[in-house]
LOKEMI-441328 format. One record per residue: residue in one letter; x, y, z of N, C-alpha, C in turn. Coordinates in steps of 0.02 Angstrom, whole numbers, plus 50000, padded with zeros to 5 digits. Each point is the difference from the previous one (the first is absolute). Layout:
! residues N
AXYZXYZXYZ/...
END
This chain:
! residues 203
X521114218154127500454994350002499604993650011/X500114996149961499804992350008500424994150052/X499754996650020500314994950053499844995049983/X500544995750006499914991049982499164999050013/X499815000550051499324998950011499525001649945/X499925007549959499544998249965500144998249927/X500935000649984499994998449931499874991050030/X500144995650040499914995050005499124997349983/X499735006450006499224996850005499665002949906/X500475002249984499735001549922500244994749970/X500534999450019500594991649941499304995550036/X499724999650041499634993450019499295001449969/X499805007750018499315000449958500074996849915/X500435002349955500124999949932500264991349984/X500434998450061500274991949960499694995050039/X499504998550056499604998050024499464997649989/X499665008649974499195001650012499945000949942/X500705003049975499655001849913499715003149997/X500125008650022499595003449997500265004649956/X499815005849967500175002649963500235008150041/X500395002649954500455004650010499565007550022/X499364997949987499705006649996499594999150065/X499754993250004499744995850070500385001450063/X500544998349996500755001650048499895007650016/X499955000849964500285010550014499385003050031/X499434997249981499355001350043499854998850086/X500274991949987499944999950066500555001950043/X500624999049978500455003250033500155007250010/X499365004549956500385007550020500675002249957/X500304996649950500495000749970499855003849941/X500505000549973499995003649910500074991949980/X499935000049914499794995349966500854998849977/X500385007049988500594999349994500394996950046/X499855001450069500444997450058499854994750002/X499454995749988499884991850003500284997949923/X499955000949948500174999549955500934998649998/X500285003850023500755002150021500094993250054/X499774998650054499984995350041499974993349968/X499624999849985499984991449959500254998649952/X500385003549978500584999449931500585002050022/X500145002750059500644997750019500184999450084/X500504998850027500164997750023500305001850070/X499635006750020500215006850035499754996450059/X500415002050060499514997650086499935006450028/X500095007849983499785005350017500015006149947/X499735003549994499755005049964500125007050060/X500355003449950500145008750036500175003649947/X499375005650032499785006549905500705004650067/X500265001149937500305003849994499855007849945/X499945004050000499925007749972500474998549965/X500185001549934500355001549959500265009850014/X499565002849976500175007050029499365003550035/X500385003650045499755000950056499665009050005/X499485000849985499645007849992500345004150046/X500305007349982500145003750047499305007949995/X499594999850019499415003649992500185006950059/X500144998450038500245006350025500805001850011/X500184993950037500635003349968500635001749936/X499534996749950500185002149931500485005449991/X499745007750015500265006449978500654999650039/X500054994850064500685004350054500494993749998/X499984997249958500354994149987500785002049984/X499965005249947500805003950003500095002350075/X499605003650020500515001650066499904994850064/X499844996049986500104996050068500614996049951/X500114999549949500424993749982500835006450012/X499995006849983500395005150023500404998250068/X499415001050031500224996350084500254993450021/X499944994649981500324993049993500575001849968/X499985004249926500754998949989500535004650040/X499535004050031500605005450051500054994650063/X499534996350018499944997350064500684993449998/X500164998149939500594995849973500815003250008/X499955005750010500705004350012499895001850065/X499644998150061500105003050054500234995750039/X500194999250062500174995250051499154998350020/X500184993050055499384995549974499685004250085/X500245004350050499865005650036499565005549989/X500435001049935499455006749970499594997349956/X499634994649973499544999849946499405001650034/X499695001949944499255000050003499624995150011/X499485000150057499414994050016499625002349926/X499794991350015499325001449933499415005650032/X500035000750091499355003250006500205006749991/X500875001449993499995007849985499935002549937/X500164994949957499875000249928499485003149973/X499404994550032499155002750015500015007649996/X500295002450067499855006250018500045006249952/X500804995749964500195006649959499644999949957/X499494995249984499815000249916499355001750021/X499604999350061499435002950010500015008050016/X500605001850023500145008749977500135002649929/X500104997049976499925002249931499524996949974/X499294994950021499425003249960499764992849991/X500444992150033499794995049986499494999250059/X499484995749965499274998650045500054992050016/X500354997049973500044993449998500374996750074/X500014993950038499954997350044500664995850008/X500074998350062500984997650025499804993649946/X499814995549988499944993449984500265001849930/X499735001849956500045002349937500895002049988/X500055004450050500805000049999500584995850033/X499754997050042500614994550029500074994949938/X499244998049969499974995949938500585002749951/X499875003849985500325002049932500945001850024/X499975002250066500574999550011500474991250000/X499604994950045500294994250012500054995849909/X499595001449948500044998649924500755004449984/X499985006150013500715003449992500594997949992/X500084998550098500784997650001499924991549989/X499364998949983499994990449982500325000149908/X499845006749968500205000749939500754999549995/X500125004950063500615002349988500564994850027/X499974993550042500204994350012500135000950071/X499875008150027500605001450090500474997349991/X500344999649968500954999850005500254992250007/X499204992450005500144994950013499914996849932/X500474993950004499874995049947499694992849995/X499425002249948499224996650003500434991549975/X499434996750042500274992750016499354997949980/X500084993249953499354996049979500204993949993/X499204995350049500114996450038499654992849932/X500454993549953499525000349957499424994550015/X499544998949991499334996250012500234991949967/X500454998150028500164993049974500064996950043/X499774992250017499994994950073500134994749935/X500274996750051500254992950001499414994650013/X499894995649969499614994450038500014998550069/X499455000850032499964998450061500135005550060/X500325003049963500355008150028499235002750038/X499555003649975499645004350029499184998149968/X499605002750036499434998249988499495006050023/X499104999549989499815008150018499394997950041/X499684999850058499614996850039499465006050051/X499364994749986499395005750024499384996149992/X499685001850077499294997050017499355004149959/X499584996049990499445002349988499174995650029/X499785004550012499394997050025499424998249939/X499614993849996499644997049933499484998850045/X499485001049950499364996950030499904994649949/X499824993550012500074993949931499264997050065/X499714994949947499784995950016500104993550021/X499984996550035500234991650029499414998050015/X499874994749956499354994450032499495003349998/X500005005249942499315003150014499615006650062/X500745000350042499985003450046500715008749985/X499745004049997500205005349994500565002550051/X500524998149973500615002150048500665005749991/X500175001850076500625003849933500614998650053/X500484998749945500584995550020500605005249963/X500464999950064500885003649981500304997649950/X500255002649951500374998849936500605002650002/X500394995949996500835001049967500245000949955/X500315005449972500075001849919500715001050020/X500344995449943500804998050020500405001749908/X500215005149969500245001049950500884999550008/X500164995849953500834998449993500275004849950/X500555004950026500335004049986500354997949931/X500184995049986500424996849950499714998949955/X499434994049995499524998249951499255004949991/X500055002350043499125005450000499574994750009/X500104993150020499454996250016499525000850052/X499455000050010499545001650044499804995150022/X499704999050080499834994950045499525003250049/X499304998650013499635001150036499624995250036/X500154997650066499734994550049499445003150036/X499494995350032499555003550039500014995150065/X499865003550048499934996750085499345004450030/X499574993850047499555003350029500245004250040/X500385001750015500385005750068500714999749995/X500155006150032500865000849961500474997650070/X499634998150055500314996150058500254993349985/X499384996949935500064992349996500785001349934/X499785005649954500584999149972500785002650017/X500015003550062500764999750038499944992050029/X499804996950006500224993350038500054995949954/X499825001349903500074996449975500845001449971/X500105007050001500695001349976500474999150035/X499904998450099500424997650025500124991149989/X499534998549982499974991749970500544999649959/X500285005149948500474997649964500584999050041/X500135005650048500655000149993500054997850076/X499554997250050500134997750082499734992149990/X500354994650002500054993949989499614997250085/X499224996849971499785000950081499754991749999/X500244994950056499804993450023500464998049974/X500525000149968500444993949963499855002049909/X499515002549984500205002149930500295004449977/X500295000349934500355004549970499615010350002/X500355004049973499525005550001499644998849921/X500374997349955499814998249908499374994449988/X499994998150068499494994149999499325002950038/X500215005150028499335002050053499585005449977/X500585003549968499735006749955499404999149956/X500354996449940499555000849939499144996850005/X500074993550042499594998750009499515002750028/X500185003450058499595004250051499675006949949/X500565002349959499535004849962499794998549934/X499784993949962499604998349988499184996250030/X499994999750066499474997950028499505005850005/X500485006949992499395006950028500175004449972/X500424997849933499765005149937499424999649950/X499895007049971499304997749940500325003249945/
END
């Protein structure tokens, strides 16, 4: 799985540095595909998902454990079968294979089979201003010739996919700059104290 953090540092290696796709994947430890995929679109996390899933040992007992789920469906929810008795029965008749392998294939089962509930989907649409996706990262950059590394804010808008990344020498100075917006301090506004203040100690 990928995290804002490092797809944030490939979009910056490639539209920055200008580095190339094959450059990126080197130093980052990546596939050429997964950076490739990254900078052409517009994803803030990455999760491999298995398409299908090897059953290497328990292959052969797949009818009779799926036997038992469907008997385990006509019993009271008193008498069913544990997944660890499940195990048992199928390692008496000759299975070598391990509890994990079968709770798996059992919880894919009744996820097939719906358990008796009705699937709800939630859809990926915001409103302007609605929601946003937020996360620190630590940079090492240069200032003045002097080798520093300074907290970064990577701020992506749910609505537009626009991206925003600020930097502060320390992430103390930038909570007192985000209370600047909104705590109105000596007689000025919070709109007047804010912006300014975090333009003085951003790069």
């Amino acid at each position: 799985m990928l995290v804002v953090e490092t797809i944030a540092r490939v979009c910056r290696d490639h539209e920055v540095y200008k580095k190339s796709i094959k450059e990126i994947a080197r130093n980052r430890g990546l596939s050429r595909n997964t950076v490739r995929k990254i900078v052409r679109g517009d994803e803030t996390a990455f999760i491999y998902e298995r398409a299908t899933q090897p059953l290497p040992q328990l292959g052969p007992w797949v009818t009779a454990l799926e036997e038992m789920l469907e008997a385990n469906e006509g019993r009271r929810r008193r008498e069913r079968l544990t997944v660890a008795r499940m195990v048992t029965l199928l390692q008496e008749k000759g299975y070598e294979g391990g509890y994990d392998a079968v709770r798996r294939y059992v919880r894919r089962w009744k996820a097939a089979r719906g358990g008796g509930a009705e699937q709800a989907f939630v859809p990926l649409w915001f409103a302007p201003g609605e929601a946003y996706q937020f996360d620190w990262s630590h940079e090492i950059v240069v200032l003045d010739g002097v080798t520093t590394t300074v907290k970064v804010a990577h701020v992506r808008l749910c609505h537009s996919r626009m991206f925003l990344a600020t930097a502060y020498p320390r992430e103390t100075q930038a909570r007192r700059i985000r209370r600047g917006y909104l705590t109105p301090t000596r007689g000025r506004s919070a709109s007047s104290a804010g912006p300014a203040a975090a333009a003085s100690t951003t790069t």
